[in-house]
N, C-alpha and C positions, 0 to 999 in steps of 0.2 A: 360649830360642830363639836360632839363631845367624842375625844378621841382615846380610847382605854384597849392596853396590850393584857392581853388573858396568858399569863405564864405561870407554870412551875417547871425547874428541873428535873422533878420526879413524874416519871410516865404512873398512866391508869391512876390518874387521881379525880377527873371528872374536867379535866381543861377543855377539850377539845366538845367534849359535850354540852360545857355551858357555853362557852362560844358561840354554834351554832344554833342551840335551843334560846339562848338571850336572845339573838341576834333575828330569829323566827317570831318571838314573842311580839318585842318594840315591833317591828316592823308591823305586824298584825294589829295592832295599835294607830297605824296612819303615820308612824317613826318614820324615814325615809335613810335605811339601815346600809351599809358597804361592811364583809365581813373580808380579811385579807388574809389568806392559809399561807402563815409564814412557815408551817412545819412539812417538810422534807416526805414525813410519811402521808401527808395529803390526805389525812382523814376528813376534814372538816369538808374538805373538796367532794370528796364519794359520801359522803355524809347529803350533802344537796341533790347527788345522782350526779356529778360533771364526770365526764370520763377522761382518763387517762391515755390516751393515745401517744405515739411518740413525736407526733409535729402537733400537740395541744401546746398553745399560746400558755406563760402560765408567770406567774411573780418572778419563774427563775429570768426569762427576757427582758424583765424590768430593769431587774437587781444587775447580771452581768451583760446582757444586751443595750439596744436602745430604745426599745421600746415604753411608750405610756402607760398608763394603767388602764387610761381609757381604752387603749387596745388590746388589753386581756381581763379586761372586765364584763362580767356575765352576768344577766338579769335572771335571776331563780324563782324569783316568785315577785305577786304584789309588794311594791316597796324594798324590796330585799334584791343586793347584788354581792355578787362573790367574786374576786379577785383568784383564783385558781393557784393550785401547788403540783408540782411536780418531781418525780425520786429524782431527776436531776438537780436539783435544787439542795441536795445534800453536797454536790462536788464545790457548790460558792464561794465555802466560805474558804477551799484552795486557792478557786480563780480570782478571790476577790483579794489574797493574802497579801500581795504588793501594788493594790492600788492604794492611793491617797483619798482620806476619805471616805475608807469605804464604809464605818458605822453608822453614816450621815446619809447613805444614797436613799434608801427610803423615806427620810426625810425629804430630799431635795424634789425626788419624783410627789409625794404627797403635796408640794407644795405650788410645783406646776400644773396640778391636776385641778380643775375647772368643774367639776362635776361640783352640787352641792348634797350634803349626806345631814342630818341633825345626829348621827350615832355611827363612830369607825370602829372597829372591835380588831385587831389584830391576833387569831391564833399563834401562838409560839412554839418554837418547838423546845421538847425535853430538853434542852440544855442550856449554858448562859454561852455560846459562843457569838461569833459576828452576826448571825440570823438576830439573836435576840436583843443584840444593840442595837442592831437597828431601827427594830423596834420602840425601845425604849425611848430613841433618841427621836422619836417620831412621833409618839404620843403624849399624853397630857397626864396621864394615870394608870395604874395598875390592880387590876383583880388579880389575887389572888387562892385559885381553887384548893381546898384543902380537905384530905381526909384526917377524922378525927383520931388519931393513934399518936403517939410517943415520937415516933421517928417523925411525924408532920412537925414537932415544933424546933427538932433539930435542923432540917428543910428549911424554916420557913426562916431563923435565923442567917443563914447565905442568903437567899433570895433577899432580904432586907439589906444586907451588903452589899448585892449587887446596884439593889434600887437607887442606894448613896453612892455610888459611885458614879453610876451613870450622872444624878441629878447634878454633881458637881461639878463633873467632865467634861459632860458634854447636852444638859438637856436641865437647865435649872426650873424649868417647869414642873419636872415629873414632880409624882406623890402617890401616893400609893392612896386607891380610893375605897379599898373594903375586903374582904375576906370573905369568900364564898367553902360552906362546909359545904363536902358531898357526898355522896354514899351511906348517909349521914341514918344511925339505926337509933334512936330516943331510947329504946328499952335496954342499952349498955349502958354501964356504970362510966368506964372508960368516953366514950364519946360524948357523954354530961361533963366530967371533968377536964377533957381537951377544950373542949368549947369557953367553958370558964375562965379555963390558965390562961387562953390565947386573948382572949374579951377583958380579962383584967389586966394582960400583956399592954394593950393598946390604952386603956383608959388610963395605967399609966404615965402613957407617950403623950396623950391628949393635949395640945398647947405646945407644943416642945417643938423648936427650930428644925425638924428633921422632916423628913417625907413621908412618915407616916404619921406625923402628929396630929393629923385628923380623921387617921384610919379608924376605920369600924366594921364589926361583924355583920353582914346583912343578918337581920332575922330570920330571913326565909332560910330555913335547910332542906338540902338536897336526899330526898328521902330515896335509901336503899330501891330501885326498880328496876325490874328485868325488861320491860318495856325500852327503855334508856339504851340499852346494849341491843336490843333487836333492832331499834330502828336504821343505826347505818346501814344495813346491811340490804336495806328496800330504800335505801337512797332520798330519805326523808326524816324530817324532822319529828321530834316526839307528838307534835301539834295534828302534823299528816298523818304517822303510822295508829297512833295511838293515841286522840285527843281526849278520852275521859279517864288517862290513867292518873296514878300519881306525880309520876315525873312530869307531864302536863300542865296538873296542876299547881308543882312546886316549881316552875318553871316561869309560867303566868305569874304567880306570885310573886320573884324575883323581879320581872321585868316591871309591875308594879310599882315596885319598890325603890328601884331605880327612879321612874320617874317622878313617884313622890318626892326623893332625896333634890333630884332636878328640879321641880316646883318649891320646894323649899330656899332651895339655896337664890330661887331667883327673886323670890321674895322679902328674903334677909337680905 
């Protein structure tokens, strides 16, 4: 199973949208996909249509309960299952502040879990606190979604801190496996040269003892669509609301992509 946490610290950057648009794609594929909404505001969750009710089952019973995943895990569609978030899930990382352990629990519950996936995708939430080590410390890789502006490459420097930290810490597997633009406009000047600085940032790194020294920019960019933004709100994916749009298609494309880089690497 290929296990990849989708984070940035900075909100409305397209995190939560490739999340569950990746996660839609693979799966439509014959993928056999698990998407885990570790972020508090549960968009990825109303994003599939799962509702929010106050006695819904949801990652927060995982995390400070005892319950499994298998027991708040929810089939969304062909191939595709969603693990649920809830605005409780914002008070954890209080109740979680004097356990022992506690960056590890999702790891530990991930690894009692019996189910088999080829692709785990974990949403994170806007910030690096306890939610996102957990994360971290639980997966094998990190996309991270970016728009192309000035302040993304001040961003994306902390994010690469936090990555080394954790890898060291507490999860010497991670690495960082690519960098997804989004909102992503070809006809600015500005968004051809973000893309650049960030692409010759890594080629750089390329070879080098660290966790991104095998990062790379997908190709695919996340092209500017209003489509994208309408979808949550009908409780589906870009694929359901809008399958001939652009974000569709630049979506499809991504998920491609992916699995080429997967065929590749199983072949070297």
């Amino acid at each position: 199973m290929r296990s990849i946490a989708i984070m940035n610290q900075k909100g409305g950057v397209g995190k939560t949208t490739t999340a569950v648009n990746v996660a839609a794609a693979l799966a439509a594929t014959g993928q056999r996909v698990c998407l885990i909404d570790l972020d508090p505001q549960a968009h990825a969750s109303l994003h599939f249509g799962l509702e929010l009710r106050p006695d819904t089952l949801s990652i927060y019973d995982v995390l400070v309960g005892k319950l499994r995943l298998a027991d708040v895990r929810r089939q969304v569609g062909e191939n595709l299952w969603v693990v649920g978030s809830h605005l409780d899930l914002a008070a954890a990382e209080l109740e979680l502040a004097g356990v022992v352990g506690r960056e590890v629990i999702l790891r530990d519950k991930l690894e009692e879990d019996t189910a088999e996936f080829d692709y785990l995708f974990i949403d994170c939430p806007p910030s690096l606190g306890v939610l996102t080590l957990n994360a971290l410390a639980a997966v094998d890789e990190v996309f991270i979604p970016l728009q192309p502006h000035f302040l993304a490459l001040h961003g994306l420097s902390k994010l690469l801190e936090t990555i080394e930290l954790v890898a060291r810490r507490l999860n010497n597997r991670l690495r960082l496996g690519g960098v997804v633009f989004c909102m992503y406009d070809p006809s600015t000047r500005l968004a051809v040269e973000v893309s650049n600085d960030v692409d010759a940032f890594f080629r750089r790194a390329n070879g080098e003892q660290i966790p991104w020294g095998g990062a790379r920019i997908f190709q695919t960019r996340i092209r500017r669509n209003i489509r994208l933004a309408e979808a949550p709100s009908f409780g589906q994916s870009i694929f359901q609301y809008a399958p001939a749009s652009n974000g569709a298609e630049d979506y499809r494309n991504l998920a491609d992509e992916i699995l080429q880089r997967d065929a590749a690497q199983v072949e070297g």
